[in-house]
Residue, then its C-alpha position, 0 to 999 in steps of 0.5 A: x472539509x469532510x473530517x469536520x463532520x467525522x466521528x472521534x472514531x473515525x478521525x482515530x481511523x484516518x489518523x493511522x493511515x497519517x502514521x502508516x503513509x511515512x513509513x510507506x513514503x520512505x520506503x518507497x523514496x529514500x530507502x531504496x537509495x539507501x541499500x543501493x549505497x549499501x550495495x555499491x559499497x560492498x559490491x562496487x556495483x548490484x542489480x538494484x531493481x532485480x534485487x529490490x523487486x525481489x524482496x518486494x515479492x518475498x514480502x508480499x507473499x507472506x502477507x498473502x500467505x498469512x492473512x487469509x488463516x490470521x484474517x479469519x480468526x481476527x473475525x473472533x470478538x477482540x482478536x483483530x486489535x490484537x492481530x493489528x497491534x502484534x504486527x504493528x509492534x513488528x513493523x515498528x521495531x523493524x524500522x528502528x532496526x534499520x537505523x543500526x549499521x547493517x550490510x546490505x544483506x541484513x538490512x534487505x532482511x530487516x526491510x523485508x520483516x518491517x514490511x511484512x509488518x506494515x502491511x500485515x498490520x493494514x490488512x487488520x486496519x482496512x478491515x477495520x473500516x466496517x466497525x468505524x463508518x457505515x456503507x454509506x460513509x465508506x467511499x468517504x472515509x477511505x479516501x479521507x484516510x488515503x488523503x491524511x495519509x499523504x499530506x501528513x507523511x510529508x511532515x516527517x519526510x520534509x524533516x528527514x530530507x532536511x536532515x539528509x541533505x543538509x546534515x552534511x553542512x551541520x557535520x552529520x554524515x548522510x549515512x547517519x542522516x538516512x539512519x536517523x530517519x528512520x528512528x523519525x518515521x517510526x515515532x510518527x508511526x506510533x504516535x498516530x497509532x496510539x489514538x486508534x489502539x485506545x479507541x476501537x471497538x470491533x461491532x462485527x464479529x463472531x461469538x468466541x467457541x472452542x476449536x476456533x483454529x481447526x473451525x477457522x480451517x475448515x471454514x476457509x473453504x466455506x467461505x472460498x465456496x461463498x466468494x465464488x458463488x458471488x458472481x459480482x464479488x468473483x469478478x471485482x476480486x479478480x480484476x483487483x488481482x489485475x489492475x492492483x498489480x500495476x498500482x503497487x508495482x509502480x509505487x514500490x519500484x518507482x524510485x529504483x527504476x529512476x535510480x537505475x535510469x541514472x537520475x539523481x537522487x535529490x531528483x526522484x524524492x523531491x518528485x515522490x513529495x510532490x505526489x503526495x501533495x497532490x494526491x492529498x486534494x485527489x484522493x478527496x476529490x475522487x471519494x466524493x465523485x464516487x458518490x455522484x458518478x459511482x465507486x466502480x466507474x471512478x475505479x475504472x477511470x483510475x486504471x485507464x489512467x494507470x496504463x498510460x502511466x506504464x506505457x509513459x514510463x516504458x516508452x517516454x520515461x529517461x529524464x528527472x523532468x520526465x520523471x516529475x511528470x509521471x509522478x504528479x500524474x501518478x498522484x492524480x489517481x493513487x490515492x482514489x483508486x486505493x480508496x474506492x477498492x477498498x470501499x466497494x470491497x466493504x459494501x458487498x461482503x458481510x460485515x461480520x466476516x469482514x476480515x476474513x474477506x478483507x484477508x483473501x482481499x489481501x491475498x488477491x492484492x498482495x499475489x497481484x504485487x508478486x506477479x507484477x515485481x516477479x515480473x519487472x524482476x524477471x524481464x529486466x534480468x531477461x533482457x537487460x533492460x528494466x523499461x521492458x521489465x515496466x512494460x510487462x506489467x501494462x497486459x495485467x492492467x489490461x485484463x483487471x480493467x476488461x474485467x470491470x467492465x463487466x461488472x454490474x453497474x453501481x446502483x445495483x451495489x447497496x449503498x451506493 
């Protein structure tokens, strides 16, 4: 396996992605089942995807709004580890929050804190690949990340699931069953954090100098000015902003709208464990196509995939089993194209800027996930239906994969 021939460094890198994807697996599983309890309750009834894709938007666009500012001055010697432990504390005392007995209102807020966190803190982490691994290596590493990621999730997840549905045999509520899975998840979190924090080192980086904020502001627009004049890295960053839309979007509303179809519970988060287990082997298996066929071509291959996942679930999805099928097929590709996005990006920037390119990356993919669930917001509020709020996202796919259509092929990128 390709993890027997890493680095310490590497292994540490991959294992923060094992403690990340738990919490990502719960949120994406349980804990939109959670607030809907919480809502029901409160309110007899709610509008769970308007509701959920709401907070999802307010999160994604503080990420995006921040990054590029933090991104760049994290390029300063020492800065990025301390902008990933910063916001990696802030994800993990918000998870522990959420195991407290909150309305629905604050614990939409807490999740909205912790998911700022979380994904804050992977923005400093995917710019840390460029320190780790080389460009020859990236396609690998990535995707080994991505794959840990998935099968190591399930370990805490199995636990939680055990204790959810069979608390109650043993006694234990399941409102206090789903509290402690969260105090669970972010002890994994931090375990698998711990061995990254002691061991990175940034080798890219800019010299320390007075004024570094006003020097960060002003070169933000020289560095807008450099990513424009980079035809190849215009156009991958643009068609990133489309085809990420449909990736994220499936992923953090997946069991909403499952839920808002009135499948059962037990159904979708038994469904979303299976797509970890087989985007483990996948997420593998695609790193090393990449290498034989071409990142891009791999990429490509992973959005065609990625609309026929929206047209299934706008036209076909109205069942568990249904549902089983969209989510082994969603495991096919999830972990790949993540992978391989954030390794092509990594070869065609400067190393010693990587974080501040890495932010506007961030900000192309987390402006992506506004439009796409302001979009399934929106059209469900619209019509009353959220499989029209689903398929509104199929025509962003559509442009990012034109777009790379049109990029040079894979042997004109260094590395490949």
């Amino acid at each position: 396996m390709a993890t027997a021939k890493m680095s310490r460094l590497e292994r540490n890198w991959v294992m923060y992605d094992v403690g990340n994807s738990a919490l990502v697996l719960l949120n994406t599983s349980v804990v939109p089942i959670y607030f809907n309890s919480l809502l029901t309750a409160e309110a007899g009834s709610g509008t769970l995807v308007v509701l959920w894709g709401s907070a999802q938007t307010v999160a994604s666009l503080i990420v995006a709004l921040l990054m590029p500012i933090l991104g760049s001055l994290a390029d300063y010697a020492g800065n990025k580890i301390r902008f990933f432990i910063g916001f990696f504390l802030t994800g993990l005392v918000c998870c522990l929050t959420e195991a407290l007995p909150l309305s629905a209102a604050a614990f939409l807020g807490v999740y909205v804190l912790a998911t700022v966190g979380l994904n804050s803190s992977m923005t400093f982490y995917d710019a840390m690949l460029t320190d780790v691994t080389t460009d020859e290596r990236m396609d690998t590493v990535s995707s080994s990340g991505y794959a840990w990621g998935y099968i190591g999730s399930t370990v805490p997840f199995v636990a939680c699931l055990a204790l959810i549905f069979g608390g109650p045999a043993l006694g234990i509520p399941t409102v206090v069953a789903t509290r402690a899975s969260f105090v669970i998840t972010g002890i994994w979190w931090l375990v698998f954090t711990i061995p990254l924090i002691r061991t990175y080192k940034q080798r890219y980086y800019k010299e320390r100098e007075p004024g570094a904020v006003m020097r960060t502001l002003r070169g933000l627009k020289g560095t807008m000015a450099s990513i424009a004049r980079d035809h190849r890295l215009l156009m991958f960053m643009v068609a990133f902003f489309f085809y990420i839309d449909g990736v994220h979007t499936v992923i953090s509303m997946a069991t909403s709208y499952g839920t808002d179809l009135g499948i059962d519970s037990a159904q979708l988060v038994l469904a979303l464990l299976v797509t970890q287990f087989v985007a483990f082997p996948s997420a593998i298996i695609y790193g090393r196509l990449a290498g034989r066929v071409g990142t891009l071509r791999m990429i490509i291959v992973a959005v065609v995939a990625y609309v026929g996942c929206v047209l299934f679930a706008a036209f076909f999805l109205r069942s568990a089993v249904e549902f089983w099928i969209l989510a082994i097929v969603v495991g096919l590709f999830q972990g790949g194209i993540q992978a391989l996005s954030r390794s092509y990006f990594g070869k065609i920037i400067p190393k010693e800027h990587s974080n501040e390119y890495y932010g506007f990356f961030d900000i192309f993919g987390r402006y992506a996930s506004v439009m796409g669930t302001l979009l399934v917001s929106a059209v469900t509020a619209l019509t009353g239906r959220s499989d029209l709020g689903v398929l509104s996202i199929g025509v962003l796919l559509v442009v990012g994969l034109v777009i790379l259509l049109r990029l040079p092929a894979d042997e004109a990128v260094a590395g490949e």
